[in-house]
C-alpha positions as CSV (number, residue, x, y, z in Angstrom):
1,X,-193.4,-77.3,-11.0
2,X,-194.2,-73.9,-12.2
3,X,-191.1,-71.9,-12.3
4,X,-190.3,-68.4,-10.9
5,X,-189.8,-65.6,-13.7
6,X,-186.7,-63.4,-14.0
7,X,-188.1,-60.6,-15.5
8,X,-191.7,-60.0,-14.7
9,X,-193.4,-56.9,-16.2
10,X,-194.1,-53.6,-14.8
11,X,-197.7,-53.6,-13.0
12,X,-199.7,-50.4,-11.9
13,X,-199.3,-49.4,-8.3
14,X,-201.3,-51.1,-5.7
15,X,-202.7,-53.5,-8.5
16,X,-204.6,-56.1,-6.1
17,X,-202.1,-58.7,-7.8
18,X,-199.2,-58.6,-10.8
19,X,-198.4,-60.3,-13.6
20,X,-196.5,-63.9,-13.1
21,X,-194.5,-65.5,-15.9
22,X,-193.1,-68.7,-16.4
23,X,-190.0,-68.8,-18.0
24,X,-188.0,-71.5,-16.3
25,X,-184.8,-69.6,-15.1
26,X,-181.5,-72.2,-15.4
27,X,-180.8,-71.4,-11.1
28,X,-183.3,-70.1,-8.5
29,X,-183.9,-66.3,-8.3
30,X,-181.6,-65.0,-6.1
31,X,-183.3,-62.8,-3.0
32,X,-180.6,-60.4,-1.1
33,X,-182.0,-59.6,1.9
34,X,-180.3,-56.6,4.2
35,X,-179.8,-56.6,7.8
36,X,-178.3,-53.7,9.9
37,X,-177.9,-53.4,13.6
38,X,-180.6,-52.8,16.2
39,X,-183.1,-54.2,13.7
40,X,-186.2,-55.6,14.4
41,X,-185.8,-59.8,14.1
42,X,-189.9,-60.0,13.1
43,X,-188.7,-57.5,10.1
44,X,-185.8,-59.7,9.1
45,X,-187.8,-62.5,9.6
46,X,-190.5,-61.7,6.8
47,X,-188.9,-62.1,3.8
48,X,-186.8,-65.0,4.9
49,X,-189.8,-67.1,5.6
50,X,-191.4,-66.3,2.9
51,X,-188.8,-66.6,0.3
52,X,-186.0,-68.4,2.4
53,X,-187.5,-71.8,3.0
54,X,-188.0,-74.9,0.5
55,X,-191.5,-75.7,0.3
56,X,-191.1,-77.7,-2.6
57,X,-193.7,-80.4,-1.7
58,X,-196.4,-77.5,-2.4
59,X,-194.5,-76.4,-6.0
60,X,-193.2,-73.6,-4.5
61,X,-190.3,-73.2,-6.6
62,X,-186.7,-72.6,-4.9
63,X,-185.5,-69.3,-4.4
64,X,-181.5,-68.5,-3.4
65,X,-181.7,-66.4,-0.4
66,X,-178.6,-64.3,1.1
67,X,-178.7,-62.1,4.1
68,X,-176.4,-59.4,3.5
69,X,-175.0,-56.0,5.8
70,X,-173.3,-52.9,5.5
71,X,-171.1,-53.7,8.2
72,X,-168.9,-56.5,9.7
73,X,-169.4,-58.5,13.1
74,X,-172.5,-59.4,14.8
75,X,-175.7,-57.3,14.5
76,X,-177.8,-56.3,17.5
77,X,-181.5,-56.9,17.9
78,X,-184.6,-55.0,19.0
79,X,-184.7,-58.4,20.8
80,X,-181.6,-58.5,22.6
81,X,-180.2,-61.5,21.0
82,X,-177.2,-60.6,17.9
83,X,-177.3,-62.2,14.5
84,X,-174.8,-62.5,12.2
85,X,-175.1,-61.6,8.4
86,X,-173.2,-64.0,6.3
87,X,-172.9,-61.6,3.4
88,X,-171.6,-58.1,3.0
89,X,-172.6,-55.8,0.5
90,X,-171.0,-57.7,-2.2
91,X,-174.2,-60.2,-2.3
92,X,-176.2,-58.1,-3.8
93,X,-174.4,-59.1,-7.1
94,X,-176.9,-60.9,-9.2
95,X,-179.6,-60.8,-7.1
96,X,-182.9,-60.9,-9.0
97,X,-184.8,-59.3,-5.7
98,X,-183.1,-57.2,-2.8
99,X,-185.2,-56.5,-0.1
100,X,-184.8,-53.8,2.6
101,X,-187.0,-55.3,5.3
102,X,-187.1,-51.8,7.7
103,X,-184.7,-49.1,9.4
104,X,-183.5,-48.3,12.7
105,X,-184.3,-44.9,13.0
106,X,-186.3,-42.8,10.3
107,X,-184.2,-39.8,11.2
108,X,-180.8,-41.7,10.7
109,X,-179.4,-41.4,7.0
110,X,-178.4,-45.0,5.9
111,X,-175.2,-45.9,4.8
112,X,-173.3,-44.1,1.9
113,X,-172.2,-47.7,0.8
114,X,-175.6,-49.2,1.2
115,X,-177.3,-46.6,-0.5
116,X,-174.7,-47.2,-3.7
117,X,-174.8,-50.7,-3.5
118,X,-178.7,-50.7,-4.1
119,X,-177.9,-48.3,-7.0
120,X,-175.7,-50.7,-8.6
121,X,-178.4,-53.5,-8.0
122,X,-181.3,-51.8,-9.8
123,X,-179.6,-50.5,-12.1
124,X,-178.6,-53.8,-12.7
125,X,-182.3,-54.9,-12.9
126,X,-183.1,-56.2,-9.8
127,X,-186.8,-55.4,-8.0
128,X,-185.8,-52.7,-4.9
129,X,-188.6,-54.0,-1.9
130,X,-188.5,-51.4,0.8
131,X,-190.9,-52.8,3.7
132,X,-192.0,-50.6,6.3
133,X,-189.1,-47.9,6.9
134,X,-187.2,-50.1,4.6
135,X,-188.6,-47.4,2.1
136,X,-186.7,-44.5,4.0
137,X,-183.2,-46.1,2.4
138,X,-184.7,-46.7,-0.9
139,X,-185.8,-42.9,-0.8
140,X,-182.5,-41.5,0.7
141,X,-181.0,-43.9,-2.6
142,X,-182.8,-41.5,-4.7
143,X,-184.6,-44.6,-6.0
144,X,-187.8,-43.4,-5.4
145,X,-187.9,-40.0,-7.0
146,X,-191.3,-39.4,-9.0
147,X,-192.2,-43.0,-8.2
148,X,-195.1,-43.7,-5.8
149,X,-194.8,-45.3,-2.5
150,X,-195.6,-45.9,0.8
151,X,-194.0,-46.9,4.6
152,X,-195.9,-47.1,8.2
153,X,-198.8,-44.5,8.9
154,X,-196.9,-43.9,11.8
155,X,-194.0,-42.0,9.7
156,X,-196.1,-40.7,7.1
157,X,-196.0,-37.2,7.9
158,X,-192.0,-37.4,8.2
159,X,-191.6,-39.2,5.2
160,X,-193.6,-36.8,3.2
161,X,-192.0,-33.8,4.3
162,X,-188.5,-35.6,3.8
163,X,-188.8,-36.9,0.3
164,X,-191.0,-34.1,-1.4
165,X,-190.1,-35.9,-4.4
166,X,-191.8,-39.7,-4.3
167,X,-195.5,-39.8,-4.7
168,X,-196.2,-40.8,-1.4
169,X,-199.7,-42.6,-0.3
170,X,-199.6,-43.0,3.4
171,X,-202.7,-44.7,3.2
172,X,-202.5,-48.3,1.6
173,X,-200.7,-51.8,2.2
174,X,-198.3,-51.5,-0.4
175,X,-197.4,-50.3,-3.8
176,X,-196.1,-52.3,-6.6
177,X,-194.2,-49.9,-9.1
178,X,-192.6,-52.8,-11.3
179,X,-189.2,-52.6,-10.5
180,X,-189.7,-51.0,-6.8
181,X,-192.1,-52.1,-4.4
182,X,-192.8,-50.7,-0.7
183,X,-195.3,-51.6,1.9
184,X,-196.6,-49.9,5.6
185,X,-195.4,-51.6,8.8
186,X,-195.5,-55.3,10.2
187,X,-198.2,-57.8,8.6
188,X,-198.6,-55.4,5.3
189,X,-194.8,-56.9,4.8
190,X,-196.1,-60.0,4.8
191,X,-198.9,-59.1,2.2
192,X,-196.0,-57.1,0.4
193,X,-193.9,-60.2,0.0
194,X,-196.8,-62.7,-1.0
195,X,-197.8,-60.0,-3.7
196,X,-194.3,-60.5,-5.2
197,X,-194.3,-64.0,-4.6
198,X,-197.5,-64.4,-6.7
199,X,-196.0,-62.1,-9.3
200,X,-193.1,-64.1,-10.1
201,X,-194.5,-67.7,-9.7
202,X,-198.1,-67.6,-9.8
203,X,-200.7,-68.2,-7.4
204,X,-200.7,-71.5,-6.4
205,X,-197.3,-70.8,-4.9
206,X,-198.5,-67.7,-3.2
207,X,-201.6,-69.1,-2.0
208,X,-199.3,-72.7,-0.7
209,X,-196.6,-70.3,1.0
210,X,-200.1,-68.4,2.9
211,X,-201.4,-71.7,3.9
212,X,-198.6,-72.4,5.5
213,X,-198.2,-69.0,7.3
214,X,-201.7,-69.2,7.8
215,X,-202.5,-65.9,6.7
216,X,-204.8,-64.2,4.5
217,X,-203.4,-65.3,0.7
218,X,-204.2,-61.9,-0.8
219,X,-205.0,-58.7,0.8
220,X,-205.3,-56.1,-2.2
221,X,-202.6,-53.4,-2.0
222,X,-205.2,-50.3,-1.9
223,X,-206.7,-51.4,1.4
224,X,-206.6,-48.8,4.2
225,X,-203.4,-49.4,6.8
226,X,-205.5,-49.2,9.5
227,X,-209.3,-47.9,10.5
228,X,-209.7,-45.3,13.2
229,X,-212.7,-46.3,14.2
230,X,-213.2,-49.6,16.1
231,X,-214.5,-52.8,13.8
232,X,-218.0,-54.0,14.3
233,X,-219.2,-56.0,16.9
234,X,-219.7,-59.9,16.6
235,X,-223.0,-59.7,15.4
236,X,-222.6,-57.1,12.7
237,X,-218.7,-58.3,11.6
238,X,-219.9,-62.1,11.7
239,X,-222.7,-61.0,9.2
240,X,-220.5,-59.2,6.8
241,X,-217.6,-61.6,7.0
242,X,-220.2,-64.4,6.1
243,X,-221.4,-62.1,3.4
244,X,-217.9,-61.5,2.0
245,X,-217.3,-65.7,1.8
246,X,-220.6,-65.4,-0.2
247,X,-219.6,-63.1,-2.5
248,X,-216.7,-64.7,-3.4
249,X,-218.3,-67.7,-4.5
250,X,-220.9,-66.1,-6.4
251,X,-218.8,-63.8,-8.3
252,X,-220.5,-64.3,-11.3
253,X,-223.7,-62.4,-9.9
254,X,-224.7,-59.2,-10.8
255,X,-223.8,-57.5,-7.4
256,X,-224.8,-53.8,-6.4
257,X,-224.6,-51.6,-2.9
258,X,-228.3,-52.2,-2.9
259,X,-228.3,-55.9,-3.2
260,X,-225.5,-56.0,-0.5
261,X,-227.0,-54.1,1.7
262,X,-230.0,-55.9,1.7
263,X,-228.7,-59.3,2.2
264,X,-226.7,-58.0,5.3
265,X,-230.3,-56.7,6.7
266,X,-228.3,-53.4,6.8
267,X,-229.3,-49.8,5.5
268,X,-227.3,-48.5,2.9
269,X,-225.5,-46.2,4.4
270,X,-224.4,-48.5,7.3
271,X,-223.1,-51.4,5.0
272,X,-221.5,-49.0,3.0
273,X,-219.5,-47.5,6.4
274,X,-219.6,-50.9,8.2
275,X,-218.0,-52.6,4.9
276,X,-214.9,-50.5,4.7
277,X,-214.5,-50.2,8.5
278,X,-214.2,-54.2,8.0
279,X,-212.3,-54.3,4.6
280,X,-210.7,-51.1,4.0
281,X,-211.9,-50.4,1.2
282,X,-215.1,-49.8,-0.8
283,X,-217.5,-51.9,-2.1
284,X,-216.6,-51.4,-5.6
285,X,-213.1,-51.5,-5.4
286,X,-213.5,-54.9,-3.1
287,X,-215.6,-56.4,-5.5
288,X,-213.3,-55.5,-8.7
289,X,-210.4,-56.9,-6.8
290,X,-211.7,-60.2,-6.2
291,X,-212.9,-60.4,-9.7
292,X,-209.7,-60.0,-11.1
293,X,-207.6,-62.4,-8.8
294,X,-210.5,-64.9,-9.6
295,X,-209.5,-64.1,-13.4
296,X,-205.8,-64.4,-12.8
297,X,-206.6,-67.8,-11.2
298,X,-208.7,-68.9,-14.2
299,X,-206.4,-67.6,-16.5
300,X,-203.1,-69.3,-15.2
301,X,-205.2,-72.4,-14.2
302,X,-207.5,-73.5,-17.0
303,X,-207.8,-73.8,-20.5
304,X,-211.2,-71.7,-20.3
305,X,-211.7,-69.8,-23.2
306,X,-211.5,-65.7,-22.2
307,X,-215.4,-65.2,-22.3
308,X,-216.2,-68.0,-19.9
309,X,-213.5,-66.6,-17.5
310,X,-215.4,-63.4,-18.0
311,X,-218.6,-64.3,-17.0
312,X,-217.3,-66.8,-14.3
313,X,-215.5,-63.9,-12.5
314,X,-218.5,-61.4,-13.1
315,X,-217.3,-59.2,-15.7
316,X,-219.6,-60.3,-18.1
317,X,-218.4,-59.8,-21.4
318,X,-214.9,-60.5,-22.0
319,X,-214.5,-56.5,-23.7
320,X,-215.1,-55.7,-20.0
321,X,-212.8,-58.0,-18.4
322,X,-209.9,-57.1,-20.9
323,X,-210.3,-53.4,-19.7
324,X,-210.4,-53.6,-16.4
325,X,-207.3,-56.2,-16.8
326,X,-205.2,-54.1,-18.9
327,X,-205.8,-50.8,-16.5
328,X,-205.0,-52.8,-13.6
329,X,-202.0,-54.6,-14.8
330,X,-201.1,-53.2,-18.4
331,X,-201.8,-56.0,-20.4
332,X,-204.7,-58.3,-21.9
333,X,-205.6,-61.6,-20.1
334,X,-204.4,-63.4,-23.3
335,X,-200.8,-61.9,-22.5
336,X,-201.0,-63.0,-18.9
337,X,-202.4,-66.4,-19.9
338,X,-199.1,-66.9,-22.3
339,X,-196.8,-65.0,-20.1
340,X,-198.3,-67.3,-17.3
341,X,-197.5,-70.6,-19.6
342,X,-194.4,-69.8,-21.2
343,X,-196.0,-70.3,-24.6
């Protein structure tokens, strides 16, 4: 069983995945997990499926979750059902991960006590995860000065205009910052959470817990939060969601717009718009992602030497591969393949 890492290394933002190690930790990481009143039970619900549940007959390794509140007493739902937190403030002691899963009211100021209490637990060296307006109380903890991050489209302007400080992107999933992560609203959470599970124990636990979920087992970070404009219909989205399976098992070709475009019987200019209408993103950027996730998978999964992973996820030359893998995550595939390994 691969085991989760305590202290994973600073990625770049919105990296389409970060770096896992292996070190085997002598108890489970510990995942704090904050609930308030009149909180939304899907929000809560998130990171305790994905992190709270032992799902160690797919080598998902164990984590320690705590739910934890500001206040005392039973805790109303969006729902109309109340839960109760087992765990004041006080349990985010030790926690390796504390994860702010949304917030009531945008325009409401969290607790003082809250606010301190996730002070005390990065600076104590846990990873901050503000999902959805879960980032409003990271940014009101002044955690998120200078720091790049995100929360629902739907807030955006707000947010922006609150916290002039945080270099905010309203546009993508989520950002990955190292030791603070934020996402946008509802299923980016998800994608949020599965990020950071990959991160800390690899993908083969990410990819097991997505299964399971049955949900998409990587959705890179830079993709748009939502399209304006509606999807394609069948015909076209069928083609291009065929075309996408095909690309991702012929990585190793020598791809370009042209080529694309051609075998979607599309013009340029209409694969280029339908493709990001249907991915959120561009061509290029699509195309690097995958090719990187298929090197992480190569890299923490086989013995390969670096060139063959190269050319098997389409960067052809291992020079090429190491610089797109050290701009993406800050560090060389041979660091990732021993940080991965514990060796």
């Amino acid at each position: 069983m691969t085991a989760c890492a305590r202290s994973p290394l600073k990625s770049r933002a919105a990296a389409p995945d970060t770096r896992p190690a292996p070190a085997a930790p002598a108890a489970p990481l510990r995942v704090a997990v904050i609930a308030f009143d009149r909180m939304s039970p899907f929000h809560l619900s998130v990171p305790c499926v994905v992190f709270g549940e032992d799902r160690g007959e797919g080598g998902v390794p164990p984590f320690e979750l705590v739910v934890c509140s500001a206040q005392d007493g039973a805790l109303a739902t969006t729902a109309g059902f109340t839960i109760g937190a087992p765990h004041g403030l006080e349990g985010l002691r030790g926690a390796d991960v504390v994860v702010v899963p949304s917030w009531r009211d945008m325009h409401e100021a969290p607790p003082v006590a809250l606010c301190e209490a996730l002070r005390q637990a990065h600076a104590s060296g846990a990873i901050l995860v503000g999902l959805c307006l879960g980032a409003y109380v990271l940014a009101h903890a002044g955690l998120l000065d200078g720091r790049p991050a995100t929360t629902h489209w739907a807030a955006a302007d707000d947010f922006a205009q609150r916290f002039p400080a945080v270099r905010f992107d309203p546009d993508v999933l989520y950002i990955d910052d190292g030791d603070l992560l934020t996402s946008a609203g509802t299923a980016a959470g998800l994608d949020c959470c599965l990020h950071l599970m990959r991160r800390l124990c690899g993908s083969n636990a990410a990819n097991y817990v997505a299964r399971r979920l049955v949900v998409p087992p990587h959705r890179q970070g830079n993709q748009a939060q939502f399209v304006k404009q509606p999807l394609a219909g069948p015909g076209r989205g069928d083609r291009l969601s065929g075309l996408l399976d095909w690309i991702r098992a012929h990585l190793d070709a020598p791809h370009t717009l042209d080529s694309l475009a051609g075998r979607a019987l599309m013009s340029r200019r209409t694969f280029t718009r339908q493709f990001r209408l249907t991915t959120g993103s561009t061509v290029s950027a699509w195309l690097l992602g995958e090719r990187l996730a298929r090197a992480q998978q190569l890299l923490e999964s086989s013995d390969q030497p670096i060139d063959a992973i190269a050319q098997r996820a389409g960067f052809g030359s291992a020079a090429s591969l190491r610089q797109h893998f050290v701009e993406a995550f800050r560090t060389s595939p041979s660091a990732w393949r021993r940080e991965f390994r514990g060796s």
